[in-house]
Wavefront OBJ file of the C-alpha trace (Angstrom):
o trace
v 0.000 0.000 0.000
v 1.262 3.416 -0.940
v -0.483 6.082 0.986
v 0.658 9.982 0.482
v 0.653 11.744 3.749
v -2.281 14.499 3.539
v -1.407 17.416 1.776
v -0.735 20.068 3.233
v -0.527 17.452 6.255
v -1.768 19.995 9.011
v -1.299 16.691 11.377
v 2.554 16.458 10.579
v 3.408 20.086 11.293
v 1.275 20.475 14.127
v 3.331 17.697 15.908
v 6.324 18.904 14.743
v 5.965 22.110 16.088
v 4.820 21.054 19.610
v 6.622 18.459 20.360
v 9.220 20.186 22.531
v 6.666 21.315 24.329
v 4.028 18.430 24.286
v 5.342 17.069 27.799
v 3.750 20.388 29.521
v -0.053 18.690 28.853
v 0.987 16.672 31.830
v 1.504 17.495 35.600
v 4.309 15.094 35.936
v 5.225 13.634 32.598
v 7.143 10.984 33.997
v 4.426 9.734 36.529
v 2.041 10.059 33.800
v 4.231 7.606 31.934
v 4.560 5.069 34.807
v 0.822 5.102 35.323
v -0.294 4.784 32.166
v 1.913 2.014 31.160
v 0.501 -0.062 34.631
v -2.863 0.490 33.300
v -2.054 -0.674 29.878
v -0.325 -3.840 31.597
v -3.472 -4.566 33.832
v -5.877 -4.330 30.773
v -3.936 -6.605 28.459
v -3.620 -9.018 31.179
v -7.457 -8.927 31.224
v -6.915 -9.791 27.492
v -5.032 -12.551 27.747
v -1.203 -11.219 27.189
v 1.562 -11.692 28.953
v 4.805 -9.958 28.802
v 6.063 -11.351 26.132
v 3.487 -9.604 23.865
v 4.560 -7.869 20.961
v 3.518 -4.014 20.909
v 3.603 -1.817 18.231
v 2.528 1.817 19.412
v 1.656 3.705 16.087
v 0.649 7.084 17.134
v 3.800 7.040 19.881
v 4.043 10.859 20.007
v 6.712 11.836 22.415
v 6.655 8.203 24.059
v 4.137 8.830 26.172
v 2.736 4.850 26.487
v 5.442 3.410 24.722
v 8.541 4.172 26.543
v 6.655 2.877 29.704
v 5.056 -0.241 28.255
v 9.019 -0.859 27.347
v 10.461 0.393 30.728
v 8.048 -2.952 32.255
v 9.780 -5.229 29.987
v 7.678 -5.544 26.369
v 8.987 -5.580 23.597
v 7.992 -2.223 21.994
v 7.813 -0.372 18.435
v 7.302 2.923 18.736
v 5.724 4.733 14.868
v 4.807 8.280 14.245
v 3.970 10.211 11.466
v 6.166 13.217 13.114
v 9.929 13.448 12.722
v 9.964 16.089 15.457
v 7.863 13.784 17.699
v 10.344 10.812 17.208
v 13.323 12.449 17.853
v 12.001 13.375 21.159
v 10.578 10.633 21.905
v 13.974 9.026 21.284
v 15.542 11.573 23.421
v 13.634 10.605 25.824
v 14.054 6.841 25.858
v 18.233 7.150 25.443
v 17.292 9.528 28.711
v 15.880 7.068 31.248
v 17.661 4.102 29.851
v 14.392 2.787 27.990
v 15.262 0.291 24.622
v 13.020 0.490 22.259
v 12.910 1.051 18.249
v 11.498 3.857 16.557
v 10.302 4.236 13.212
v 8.631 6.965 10.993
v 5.368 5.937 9.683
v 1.798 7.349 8.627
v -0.503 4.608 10.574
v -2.906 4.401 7.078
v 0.323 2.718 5.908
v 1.916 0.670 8.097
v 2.948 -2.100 5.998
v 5.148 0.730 3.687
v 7.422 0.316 7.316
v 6.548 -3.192 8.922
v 6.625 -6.575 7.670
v 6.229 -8.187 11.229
v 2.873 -8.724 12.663
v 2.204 -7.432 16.685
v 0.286 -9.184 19.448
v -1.051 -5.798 20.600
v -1.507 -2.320 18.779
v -2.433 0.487 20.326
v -3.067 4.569 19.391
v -4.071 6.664 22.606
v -4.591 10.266 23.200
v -7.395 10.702 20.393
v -4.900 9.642 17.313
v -7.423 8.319 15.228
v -9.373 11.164 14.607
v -6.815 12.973 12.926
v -8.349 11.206 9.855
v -10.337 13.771 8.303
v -11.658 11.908 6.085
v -14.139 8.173 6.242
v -11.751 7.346 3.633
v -8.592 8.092 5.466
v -10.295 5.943 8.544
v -11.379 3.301 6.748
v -7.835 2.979 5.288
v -5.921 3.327 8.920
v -7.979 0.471 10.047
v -7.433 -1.878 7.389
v -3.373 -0.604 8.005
v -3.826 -1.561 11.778
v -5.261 -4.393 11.350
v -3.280 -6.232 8.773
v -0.242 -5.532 11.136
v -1.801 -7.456 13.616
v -1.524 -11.502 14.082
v -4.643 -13.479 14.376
v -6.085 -13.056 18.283
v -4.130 -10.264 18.341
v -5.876 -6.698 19.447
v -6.046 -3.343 18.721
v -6.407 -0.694 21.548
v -7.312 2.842 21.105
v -8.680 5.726 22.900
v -10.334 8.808 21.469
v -12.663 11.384 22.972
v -16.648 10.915 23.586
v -17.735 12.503 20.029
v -20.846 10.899 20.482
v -21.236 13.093 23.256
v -19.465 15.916 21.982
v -21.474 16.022 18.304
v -24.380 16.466 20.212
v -23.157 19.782 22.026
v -20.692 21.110 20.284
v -18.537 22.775 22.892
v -16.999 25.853 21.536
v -13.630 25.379 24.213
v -12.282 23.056 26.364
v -11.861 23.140 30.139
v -8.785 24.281 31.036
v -5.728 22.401 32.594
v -3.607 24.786 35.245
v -0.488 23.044 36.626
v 1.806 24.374 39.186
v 5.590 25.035 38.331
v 8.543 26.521 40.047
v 7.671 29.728 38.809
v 3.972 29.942 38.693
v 1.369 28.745 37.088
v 0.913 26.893 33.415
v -2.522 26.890 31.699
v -3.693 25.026 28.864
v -7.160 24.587 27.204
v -8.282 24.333 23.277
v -10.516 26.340 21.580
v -13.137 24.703 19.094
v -14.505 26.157 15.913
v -16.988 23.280 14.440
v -18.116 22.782 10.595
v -20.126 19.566 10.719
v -18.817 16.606 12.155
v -14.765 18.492 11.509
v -13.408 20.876 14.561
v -10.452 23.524 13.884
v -8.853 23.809 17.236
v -6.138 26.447 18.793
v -4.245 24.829 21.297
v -3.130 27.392 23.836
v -0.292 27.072 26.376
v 0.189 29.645 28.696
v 3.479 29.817 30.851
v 2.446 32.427 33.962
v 6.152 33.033 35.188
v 7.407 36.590 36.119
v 5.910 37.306 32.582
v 3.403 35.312 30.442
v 4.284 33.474 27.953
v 1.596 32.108 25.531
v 2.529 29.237 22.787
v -0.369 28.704 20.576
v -0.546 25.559 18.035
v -3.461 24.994 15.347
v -4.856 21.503 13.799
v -8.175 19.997 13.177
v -10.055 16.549 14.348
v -12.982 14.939 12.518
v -14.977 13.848 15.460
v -15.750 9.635 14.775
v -18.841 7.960 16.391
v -17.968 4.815 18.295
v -20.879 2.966 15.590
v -18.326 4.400 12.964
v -15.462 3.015 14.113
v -16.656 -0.425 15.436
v -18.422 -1.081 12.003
v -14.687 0.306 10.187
v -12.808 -2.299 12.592
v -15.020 -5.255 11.932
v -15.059 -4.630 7.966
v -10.968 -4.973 8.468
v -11.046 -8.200 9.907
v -11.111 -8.067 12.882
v -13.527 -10.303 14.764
v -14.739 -8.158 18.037
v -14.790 -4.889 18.903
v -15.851 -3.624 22.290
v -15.891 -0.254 23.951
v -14.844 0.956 27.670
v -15.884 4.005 29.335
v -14.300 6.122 31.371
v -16.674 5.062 34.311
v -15.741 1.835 34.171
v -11.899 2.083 33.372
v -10.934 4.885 35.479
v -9.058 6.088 31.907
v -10.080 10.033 31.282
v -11.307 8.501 27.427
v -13.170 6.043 26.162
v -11.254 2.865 24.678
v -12.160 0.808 22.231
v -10.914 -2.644 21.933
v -10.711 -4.512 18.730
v -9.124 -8.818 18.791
v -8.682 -9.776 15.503
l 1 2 3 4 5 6 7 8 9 10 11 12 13 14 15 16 17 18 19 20 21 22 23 24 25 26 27 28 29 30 31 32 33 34 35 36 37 38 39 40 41 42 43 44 45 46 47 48 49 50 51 52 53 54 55 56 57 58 59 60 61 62 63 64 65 66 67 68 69 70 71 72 73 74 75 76 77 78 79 80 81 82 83 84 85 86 87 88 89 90 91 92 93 94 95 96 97 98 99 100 101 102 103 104 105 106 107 108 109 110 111 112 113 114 115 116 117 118 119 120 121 122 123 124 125 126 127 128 129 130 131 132 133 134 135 136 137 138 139 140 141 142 143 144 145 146 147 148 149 150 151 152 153 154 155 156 157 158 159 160 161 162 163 164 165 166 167 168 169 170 171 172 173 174 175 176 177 178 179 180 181 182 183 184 185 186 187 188 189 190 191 192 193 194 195 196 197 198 199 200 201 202 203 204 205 206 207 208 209 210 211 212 213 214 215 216 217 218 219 220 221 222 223 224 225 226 227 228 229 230 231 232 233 234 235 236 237 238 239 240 241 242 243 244 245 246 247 248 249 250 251 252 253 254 255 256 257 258
């Protein structure tokens, strides 16, 4: 499969440009990356996997889940679509010690990169709506899921568009963590055409002077029916969803065993 990035590829240069900053979402970036990666481990035990799985995190970002899913002893692929997002993810990882390989890669076109097939795949943080099209979806799906071996599962999470098509917030509620100097603040704001949402990501460093960093992009907000019935027309042969209620995780996950 030979997929062209989007053009212009608003995705790619967003995370290029915010990577060196992309840690500053977080309170503690490197808790953030111990907890997660327990949480990940305690729901693929539920799934049958041990730690000898096979993971192959293709939306990695910064390393958020993968460097900690490989700091517990997996075997871990970290892909992005963002150079600037690898290399500081990699920074990262050379860091704390963490091995792991990286590789460049547009998730709609995995097998361009990897000929191996994973136990477990997985895209947090809302990835998969970067796909502004049903087209571009549909095709990530089928990418996903011919990278993974039979039984093997996909595991996503994205926000609760159901939810959020219905009201249409115009902003998001702001995050304000404490730092040595102050204060930092961070919230989006959303400008909606359809089922698509421009956003401004704002980052505002409250120090002896402000600083604000702002950072544009755009989601098309999928419906979990959308996604399940894209999943199961890929191959694979279940696809469940778990709320945040249930999981404790701040967005809903979908899980899809091939």
């Amino acid at each position: 499969m030979n997929v062209k990035p989007m053009v212009p590829n608003v995705v790619q240069t967003f995370y290029d440009r915010i990577a060196a900053q992309y840690d500053q979402f977080y309170q503690d970036w490197d808790e953030t990356v111990r907890s997660e990666a327990c949480f990940l481990q305690s729901l693929f035990s539920e799934l049958g996997f041990d730690g000898t799985a096979r993971i192959l995190d293709c939306a990695c970002g910064i390393g958020t889940q993968a460097i900690g899913l490989a700091a517990l002893g997996y075997d871990v692929t970290g892909s992005d679509l963002s150079a600037g997002e690898l290399a500081e993810a990699k920074r990262r990882a050379a860091e704390r010690n963490v091995s792991l390989r990286f590789e460049q890669a547009d998730f709609r076109a995995l097998a361009d990169v990897f000929s191996d097939s994973y136990d477990i795949i997985i895209a947090m943080d809302n990835a998969l709506p970067h796909m502004l099209t049903a087209a571009d979806l549909q095709t990530a799906a089928q990418s996903i899921a011919g990278r993974l071996r039979e039984g093997g599962v996909f595991v996503a999470s994205i926000r609760d568009y159901d939810r959020m098509l219905a009201e249409k917030p115009a902003y998001s509620a702001p995050y304000v963590h404490k730092t040595d100097r102050g204060q930092r603040v961070l919230f989006q704001t959303w400008d909606w055409h359809g089922e698509h949402y421009r956003f401004i990501q704002y980052i505002i460093d409250d120090a002896e002077t402000a600083a604000v960093s702002k950072f544009e992009c755009e989601y098309r907000a999928v419906r979990r029916a959308e996604l399940t019935a894209l999943l199961l027309q890929a191959g694979c042969r279940e696809v469940l969803w778990r709320m945040p209620a249930e999981t404790g995780f701040y967005q809903p996950i979908v899980i899809a065993r091939k």
